[in-house]
N, C-alpha and C positions, 0 to 999 in steps of 0.2 A: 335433555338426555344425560345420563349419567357416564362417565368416560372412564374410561381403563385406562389407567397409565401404559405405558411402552415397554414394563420389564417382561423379558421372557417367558418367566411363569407367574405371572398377575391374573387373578381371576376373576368370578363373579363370586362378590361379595355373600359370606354366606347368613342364615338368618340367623341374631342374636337370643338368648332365651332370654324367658323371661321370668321370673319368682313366681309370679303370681298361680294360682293352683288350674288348672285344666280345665275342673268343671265352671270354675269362675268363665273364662277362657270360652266357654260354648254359649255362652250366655250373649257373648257380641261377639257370635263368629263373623254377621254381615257386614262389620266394618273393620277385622282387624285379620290376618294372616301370618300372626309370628308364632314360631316355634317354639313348642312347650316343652318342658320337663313332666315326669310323674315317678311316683312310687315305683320301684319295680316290685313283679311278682317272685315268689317267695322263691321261684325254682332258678331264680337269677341271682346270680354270682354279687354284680355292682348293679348300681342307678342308673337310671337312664341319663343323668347326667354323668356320668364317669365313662359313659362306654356306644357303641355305636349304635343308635336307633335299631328295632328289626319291624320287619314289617313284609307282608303277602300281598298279591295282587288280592283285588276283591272276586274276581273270576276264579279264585283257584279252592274257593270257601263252597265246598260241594255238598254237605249238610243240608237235608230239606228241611231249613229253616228258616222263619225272616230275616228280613234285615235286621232288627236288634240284634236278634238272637246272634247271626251269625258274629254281630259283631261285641257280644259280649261272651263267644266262643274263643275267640281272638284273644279278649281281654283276659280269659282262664287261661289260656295258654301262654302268657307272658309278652303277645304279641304290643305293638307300641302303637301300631298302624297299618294302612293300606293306602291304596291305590287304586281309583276307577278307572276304567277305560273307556274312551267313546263308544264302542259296542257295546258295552253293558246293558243287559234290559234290567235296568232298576230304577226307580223313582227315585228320582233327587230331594222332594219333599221326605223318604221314608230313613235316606243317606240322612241326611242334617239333623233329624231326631235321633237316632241312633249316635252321634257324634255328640249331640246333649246331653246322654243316658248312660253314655260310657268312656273312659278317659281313652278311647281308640280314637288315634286323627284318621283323618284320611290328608293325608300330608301331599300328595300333588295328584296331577289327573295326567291320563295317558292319551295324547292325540294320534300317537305313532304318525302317519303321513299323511293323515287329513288336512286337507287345503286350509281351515276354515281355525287359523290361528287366534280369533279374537272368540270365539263359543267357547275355544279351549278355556284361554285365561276366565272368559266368565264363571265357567264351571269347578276352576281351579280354587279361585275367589271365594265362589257360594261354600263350598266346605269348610274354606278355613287352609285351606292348601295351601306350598311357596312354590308349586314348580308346575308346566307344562313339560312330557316328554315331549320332545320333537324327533322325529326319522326325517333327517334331509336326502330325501329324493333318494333315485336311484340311478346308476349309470349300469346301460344295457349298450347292444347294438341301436338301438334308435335312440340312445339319450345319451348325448357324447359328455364326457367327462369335465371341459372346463364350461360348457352352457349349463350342465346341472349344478356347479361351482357355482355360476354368475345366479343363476336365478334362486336355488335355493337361499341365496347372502341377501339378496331383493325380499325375497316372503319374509326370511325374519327379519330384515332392517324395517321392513314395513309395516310389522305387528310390534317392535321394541316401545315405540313411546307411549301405547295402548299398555302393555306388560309396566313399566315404570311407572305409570300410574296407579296402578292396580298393584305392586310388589309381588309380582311373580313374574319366576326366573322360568327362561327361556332353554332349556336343558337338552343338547344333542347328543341321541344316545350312537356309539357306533354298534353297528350290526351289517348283517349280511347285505349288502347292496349295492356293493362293488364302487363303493365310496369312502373315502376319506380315509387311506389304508393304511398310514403309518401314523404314530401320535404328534410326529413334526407337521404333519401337513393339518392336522385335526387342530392344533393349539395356533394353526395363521389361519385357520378360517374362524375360530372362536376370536382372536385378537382381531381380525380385520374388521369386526362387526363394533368391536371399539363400545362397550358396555359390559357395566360388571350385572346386567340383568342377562346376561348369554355367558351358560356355561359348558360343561358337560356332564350324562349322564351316563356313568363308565360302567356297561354291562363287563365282568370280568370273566365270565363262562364264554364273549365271544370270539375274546380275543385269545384264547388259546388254540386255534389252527390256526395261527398265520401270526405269530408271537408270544411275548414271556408278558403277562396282566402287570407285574413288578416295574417293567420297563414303561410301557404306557406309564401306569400313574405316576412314579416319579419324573417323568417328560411333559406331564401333564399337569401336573402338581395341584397349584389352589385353581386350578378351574373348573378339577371335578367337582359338584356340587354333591350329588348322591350315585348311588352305585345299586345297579342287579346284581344278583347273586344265585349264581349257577354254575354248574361243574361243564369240563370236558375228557376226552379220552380218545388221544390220535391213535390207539390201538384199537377201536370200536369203527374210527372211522377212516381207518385203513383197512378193517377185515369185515367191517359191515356197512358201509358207506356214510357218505360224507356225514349228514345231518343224525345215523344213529350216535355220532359222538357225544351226543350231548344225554345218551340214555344212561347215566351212572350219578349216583347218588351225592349232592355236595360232602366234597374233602373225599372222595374216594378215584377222580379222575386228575388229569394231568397238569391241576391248576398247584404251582408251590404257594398254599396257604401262611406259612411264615412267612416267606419273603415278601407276599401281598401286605400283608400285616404289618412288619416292616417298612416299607413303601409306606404304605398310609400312616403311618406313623412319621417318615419321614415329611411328609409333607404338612403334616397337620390334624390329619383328617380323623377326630377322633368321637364327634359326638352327632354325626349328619345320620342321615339314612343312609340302611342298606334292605333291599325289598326284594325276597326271594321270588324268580321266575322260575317255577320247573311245577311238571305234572303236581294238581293238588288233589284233596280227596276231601275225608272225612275227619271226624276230630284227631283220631289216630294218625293217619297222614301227616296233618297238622301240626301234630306233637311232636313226628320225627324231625319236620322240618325246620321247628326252632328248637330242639337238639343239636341238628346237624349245622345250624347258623353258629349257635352257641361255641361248637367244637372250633369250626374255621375263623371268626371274628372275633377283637376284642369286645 
């Protein structure tokens, strides 16, 4: 197993590039998972080496059209990448052709809280991916707060030397689940697992009701690995309840985008992913959405 040193902000190591060209790169996705560079598209500022990956869930590609297609929809629109999710009804066979045929990765898979951490990593693997998201549990009235601590640290310690084999990182995202609520307590459950293959997965849209996204990541620092991306608005969800907060357009709700920027800048974080989560559509949808990525990230 691979160890984290003891300093406060030590993270999970994140994945180096590599020169070599993309489509080269799909050619032995079944044995290799490192992070590439490519060309950017023409309506992009810098390279995807100068600036922060963008990338969609694959659920949010609403277009009736294949898998190729959708994903050299993707590739028209400047996107870098995406993201599966365990629910997805999509052929993994039609995923890895499509990943062939177009410089789009699908860069990590999405487990959310499925028990079954070792299909993750395999699935993660078979694309060419570096990361499983993980949802550590939940704390309710029947799921007390330090047993969900203990056993969530058990599921992943017990799926890590499977992950280090295979080089993919172990990524806990914080989200609504009345779990791990400040980034002090989120950076000793990350350090206590003592491996730079467990990091975190810093949704920034969720941490605006109950915090500044600024603060997190600089508390958080190189552990984040990759980042959601989506807005909030405590005046939506002060006058229209709790969860419409999140119905406002990125860089138009309560997130301070420089000072995030900032932050991630202070820490390092300048060439990982950032995978936008919010309502998707059709190519137009699509468009606005890495516009509006463009506006908010470097």
């Amino acid at each position: 197993m691979t160890h984290r040193q003891s300093k406060p902000n030590q993270m999970a190591t994140t994945v180096k590039q590599n020169p070599i060209s993309r489509r080269t790169f799909a050619k032995t996705i079944a044995t290799s998972s490192i992070s590439l560079t490519t060309t950017a598209q023409p309506s992009l500022a810098k390279s995807n080496a100068d600036r922060i990956k963008r990338a969609v869930k694959f659920h949010m590609i609403q277009e009736n059209l294949s898998v190729l297609d959708k994903f050299k929809l993707l590739e028209d629109l400047g996107f870098d990448g995406t993201e599966v999710h365990v629910n997805s009804q999509v052929d993994p066979q039609q995923i890895r052709q499509a990943i062939e045929k177009t410089d789009v990765r699908v860069h990590g898979f999405l487990n959310s809280n499925k028990p079954d951490l070792i299909h993750a990593i395999d699935m993660a693997k078979s694309y060419g991916g570096t990361s499983v998201l993980v949802v550590a549990g939940k704390v309710d009235a029947k799921h007390q707060y330090d047993k969900v601590y203990q056993t969530q640290q058990s599921r992943i310690r017990e799926a890590l030397p499977y992950a280090e084999k295979h080089n993919i990182h172990l990524l806990i995202e914080n989200v609504w689940n009345g779990f791990l609520l400040s980034p002090i307590e989120m950076a000793r459950f990350i350090d206590e697992l003592n491996s730079s293959f467990v990091g975190v997965y810093f949704d920034v849209g969720n941490v605006v009701r109950i915090g500044w996204p600024e603060h997190w990541i600089r508390i958080l620092g190189q552990r984040i690995v990759k980042l959601d991306i989506k807005e909030y608005s405590r005046a939506k969800q002060i006058n229209e309840g709790l969860r419409k907060g999140f119905d406002v357009e990125i860089g138009e709700g309560d997130c301070n985008w420089p000072e995030v920027r900032a932050a991630l800048k202070d820490i390092g974080y300048r060439s990982g992913w950032a995978t936008a989560e919010v309502p998707g559509g059709d190519r137009h949808r699509l468009a606005e959405i890495a516009a509006q990525m463009n506006r908010v990230l470097p």
